[in-house]
C-alpha positions, 0 to 999 in steps of 0.5 A: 464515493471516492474515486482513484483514476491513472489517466496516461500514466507512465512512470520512469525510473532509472533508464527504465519506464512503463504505462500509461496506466489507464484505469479507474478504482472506486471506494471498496475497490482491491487491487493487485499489481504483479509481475517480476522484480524489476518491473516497476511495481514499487514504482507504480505504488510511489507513483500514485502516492506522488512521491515519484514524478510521472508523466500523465495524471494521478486523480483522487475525488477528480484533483490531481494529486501532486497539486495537494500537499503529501499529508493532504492527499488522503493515500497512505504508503506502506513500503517493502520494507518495514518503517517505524519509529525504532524508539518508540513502542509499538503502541505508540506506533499504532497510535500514530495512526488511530483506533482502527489501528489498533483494532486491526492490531488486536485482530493480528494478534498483537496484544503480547507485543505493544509495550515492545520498542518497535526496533526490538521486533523481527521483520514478519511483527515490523511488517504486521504493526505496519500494516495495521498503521496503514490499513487503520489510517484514515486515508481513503487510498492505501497503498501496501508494496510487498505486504506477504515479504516476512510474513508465515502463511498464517499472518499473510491470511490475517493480511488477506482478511482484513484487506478484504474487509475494509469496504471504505478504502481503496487498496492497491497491493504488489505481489511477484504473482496473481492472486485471487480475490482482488476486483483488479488486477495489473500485469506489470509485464503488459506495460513495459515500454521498451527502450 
């Protein structure tokens, strides 16, 4: 069973700074971290994904994270803002990412939109194809910032569904509020460090 542990994890970004982060997630695990825009959630995703520096450790299966190349690490960041390859399809896309991609996609309801470039879509289908990407990759820690930002009710449910049905991974989401359903939750307002 994998295994994502913060251990005296603080993060600091800006003249700004917040933890340490104790707690651990298990394989199956969803995790919601919320609070205010300035707080840190973005942070505390790219953190975990070792793309920022942080003090204290990052623990996937026991090995710290930054000692294990970007593309080794078994965890996926799917960031605010949509990141595709414009010129290629969004199928081609998806396919970056395996079957289960596309999957996923056929459960968002993504069929009439595959042979489209993905620099042709609006943010709310740039959001979905991207999330389908990261919750089809094969990485065991999948972290999603702001996956409801673009998206009507309807999709944000489709969303909420299939994080709730991947039983495999770890998910680590960020929202501006609590929401209901997660086995987890971090209230980013409890870890500021004041200055």
């Amino acid at each position: 069973m994998h295994r994502l542990e913060l251990r005296s994890l603080i993060i600091k970004r800006e003249g700004f700074a917040a933890g340490p982060f104790n707690f651990v997630l298990k394989e199956g695990d969803k995790a919601l971290v919320y609070g205010p825009n300035g707080y840190g959630k973005t942070t505390l995703l790219m953190s975990i994904a070792g793309i920022l520096s942080y003090e204290g450790s990052v623990l996937l299966d026991e090995r710290e994270v930054r000692s294990v190349s970007l593309e080794r690490r078994g965890i996926t960041y799917a960031p605010a803002r949509p990141s595709l390859i414009n010129g290629a399809s969004v199928l081609d896309n998806l396919k970056m990412s395996g079957n289960e991609a596309l999957e996923i996609a056929e459960r968002f309801n993504l069929r009439s939109i595959l042979q489209v470039k993905a620099g042709g879509l609006n943010e709310g289908a740039r959001k979905m194809v991207q999330i389908a990407m990261a919750l089809g990759s094969s990485s065991v820690v999948v972290l999603i910032d702001e996956p409801f930002a673009f998206l009507s009710l309807q999709n944000a449910k489709l969303v909420l569904d299939e994080i709730a049905r991947a039983r495999e991974k770890i998910i680590v989401i960020t929202s501006h509020e609590r929401l209901e359903g997660f086995t987890s939750y971090i209230d980013m307002e409890k870890y500021q460090i004041k200055g």
